[in-house]
C-alpha positions as CSV (number, residue, x, y, z in Angstrom):
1,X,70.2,97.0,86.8
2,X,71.6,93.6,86.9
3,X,73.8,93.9,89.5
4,X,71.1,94.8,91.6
5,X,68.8,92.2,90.5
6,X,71.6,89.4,91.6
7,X,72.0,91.1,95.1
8,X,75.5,92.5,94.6
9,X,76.0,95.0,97.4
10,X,79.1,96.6,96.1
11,X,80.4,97.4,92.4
12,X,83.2,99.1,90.9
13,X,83.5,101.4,87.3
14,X,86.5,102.6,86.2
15,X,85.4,106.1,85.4
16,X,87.7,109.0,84.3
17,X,90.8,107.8,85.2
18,X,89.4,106.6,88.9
19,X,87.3,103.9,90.2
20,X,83.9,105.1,91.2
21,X,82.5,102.8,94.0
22,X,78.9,102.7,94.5
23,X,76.9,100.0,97.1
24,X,73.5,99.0,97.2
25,X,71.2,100.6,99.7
26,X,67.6,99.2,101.1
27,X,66.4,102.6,100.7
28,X,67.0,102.2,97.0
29,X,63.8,104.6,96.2
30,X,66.2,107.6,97.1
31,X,68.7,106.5,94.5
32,X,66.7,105.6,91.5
33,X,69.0,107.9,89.2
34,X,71.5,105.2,90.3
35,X,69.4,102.1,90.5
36,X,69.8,101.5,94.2
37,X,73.3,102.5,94.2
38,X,74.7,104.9,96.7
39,X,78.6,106.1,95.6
40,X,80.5,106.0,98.4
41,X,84.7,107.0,98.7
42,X,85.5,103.4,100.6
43,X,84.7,100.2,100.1
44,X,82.7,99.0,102.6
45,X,83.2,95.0,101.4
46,X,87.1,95.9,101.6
47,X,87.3,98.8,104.0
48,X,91.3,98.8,104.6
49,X,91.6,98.9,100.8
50,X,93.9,102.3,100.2
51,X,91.7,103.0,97.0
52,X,94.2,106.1,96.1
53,X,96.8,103.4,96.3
54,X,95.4,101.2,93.8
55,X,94.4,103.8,91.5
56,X,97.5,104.8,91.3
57,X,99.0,101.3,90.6
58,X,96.1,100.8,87.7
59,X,97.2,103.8,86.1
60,X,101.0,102.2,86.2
61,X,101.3,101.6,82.8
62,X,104.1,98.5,83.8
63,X,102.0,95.6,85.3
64,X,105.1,94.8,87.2
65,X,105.6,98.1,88.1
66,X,101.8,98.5,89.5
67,X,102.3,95.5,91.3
68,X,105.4,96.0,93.2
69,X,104.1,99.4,94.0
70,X,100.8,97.9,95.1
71,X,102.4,95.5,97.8
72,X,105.4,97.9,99.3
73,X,102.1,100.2,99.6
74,X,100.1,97.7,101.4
75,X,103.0,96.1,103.7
């Protein structure tokens, strides 16, 4: 996999209406079905990151909406 390949520890998908988080492990032989990738439920790059929260604002069909809901969720 690319990302892989360039190092990238930590990548997101948008996947069925929710992000799927994965990060890259060093025992990458356990997780070949996910080339190296482990998913994981927090982001370990941004670990106070309320992924709920921000799922919910990317589903927000009003980017103004999404984003006003995004920082009184966050303050």
């Amino acid at each position: 996999m690319l990302y892989q390949q360039l190092g990238i520890q930590e990548v997101w998908f948008w996947q069925f209406d929710r992000l799927a988080i994965y990060y890259l492990r060093q025992d990458s032989e356990q997780f070949t079905a996910t080339f190296g990738y482990e998913a994981i439920n927090r982001s370990k790059v941004l670990p106070e990151l309320n992924i709920e929260l921000l799922t919910k604002c990317i589903q927000n069909p009003s980017p103004l909406a999404a984003a006003k809901a995004f920082r009184a969720g966050i303050c």
